[in-house]
N, C-alpha and C positions, 0 to 999 in steps of 0.2 A: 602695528595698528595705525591707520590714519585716523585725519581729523575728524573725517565723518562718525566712524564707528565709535570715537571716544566720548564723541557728543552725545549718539544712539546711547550709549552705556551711562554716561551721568542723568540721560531724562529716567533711565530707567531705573535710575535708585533714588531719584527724588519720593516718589510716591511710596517706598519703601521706610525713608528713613521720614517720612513725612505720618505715616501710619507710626511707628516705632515714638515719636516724639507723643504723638495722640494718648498713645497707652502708658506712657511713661507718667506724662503729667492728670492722667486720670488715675493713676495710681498716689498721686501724692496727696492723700489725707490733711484735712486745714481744722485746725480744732476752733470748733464754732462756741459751744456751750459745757458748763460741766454746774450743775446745778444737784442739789441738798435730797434725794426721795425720800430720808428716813433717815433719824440719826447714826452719822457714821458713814451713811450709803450712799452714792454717787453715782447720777448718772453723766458718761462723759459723751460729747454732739460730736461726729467729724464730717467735712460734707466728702463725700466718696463717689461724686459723679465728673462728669467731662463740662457736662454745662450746668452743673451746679445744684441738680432739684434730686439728688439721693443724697440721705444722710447713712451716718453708721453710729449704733450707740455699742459702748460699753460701761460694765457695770461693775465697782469698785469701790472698795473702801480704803485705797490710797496707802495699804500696809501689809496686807495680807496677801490679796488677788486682784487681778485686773481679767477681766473676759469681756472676746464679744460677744453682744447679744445677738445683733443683726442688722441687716442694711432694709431701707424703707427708703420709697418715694415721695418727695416732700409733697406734691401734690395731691395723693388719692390715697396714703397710706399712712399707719400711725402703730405705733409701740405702745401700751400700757402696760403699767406693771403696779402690782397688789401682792398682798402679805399675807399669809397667813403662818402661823406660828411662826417659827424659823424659814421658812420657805418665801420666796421669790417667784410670783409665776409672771410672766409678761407674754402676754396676747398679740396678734401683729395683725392689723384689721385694714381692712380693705373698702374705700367710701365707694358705695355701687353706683348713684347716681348726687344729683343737686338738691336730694331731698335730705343727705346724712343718712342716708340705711347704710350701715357698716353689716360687712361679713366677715366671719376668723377666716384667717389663712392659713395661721401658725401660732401652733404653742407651746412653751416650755416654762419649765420650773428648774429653778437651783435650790441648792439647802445653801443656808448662809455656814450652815457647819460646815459642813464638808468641802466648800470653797474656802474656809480661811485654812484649813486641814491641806488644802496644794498649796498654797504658798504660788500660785498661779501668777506672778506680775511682770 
């Protein structure tokens, strides 16, 4: 192999390992917040984007179980989450425009039973 072709061959694994390095570090999770919902309950913040505006929560009581809930755009999208008896439900809403009309996108419910019952952490 000459000097030519060896050059051709490192330009072309630049962009290769330049792409690889990209998803690498947007894979790396940074714990932002872990704050109190309810006695015992925990919601934990990680940001989970490349440039910063997705977050990712999970939801924990620090002995039993740890799950995640779901990834959200810090910009236009938001997690709630409310109780009823045992249950867990968290809503994933979607801000339409600059007036604050929210639409669901995605719902789910946990039982707090049944999650400390995996031993999930």
């Amino acid at each position: 192999m000459n000097g030519k072709q060896a050059s051709i061959r490192r330009m072309a694994l630049f962009p290769v390992i330049t792409v690889v390095m990209i998803v690498l570090y947007g894979c790396n999770r940074k714990h932002r917040d872990t704050y109190e919902i309810r006695h015992g309950l925990f919601i934990e913040t990680f940001s989970a984007g490349l440039i910063g505006n997705l977050s990712a929560q999970y939801l924990t009581d620090s002995v039993n179980f740890r799950i995640y809930v779901g990834t959200y755009d810090d910009e236009t999208e938001s997690l709630y989450y409310t109780f009823k008896g045992d249950s867990v439900y968290v809503e994933k809403v979607l801000r339409i425009d600059e007036t604050s009309l929210m639409k669901t996108v995605d719902k789910k419910n946990y039982s707090l039973v049944d999650l400390k019952k995996s031993h999930s952490l």
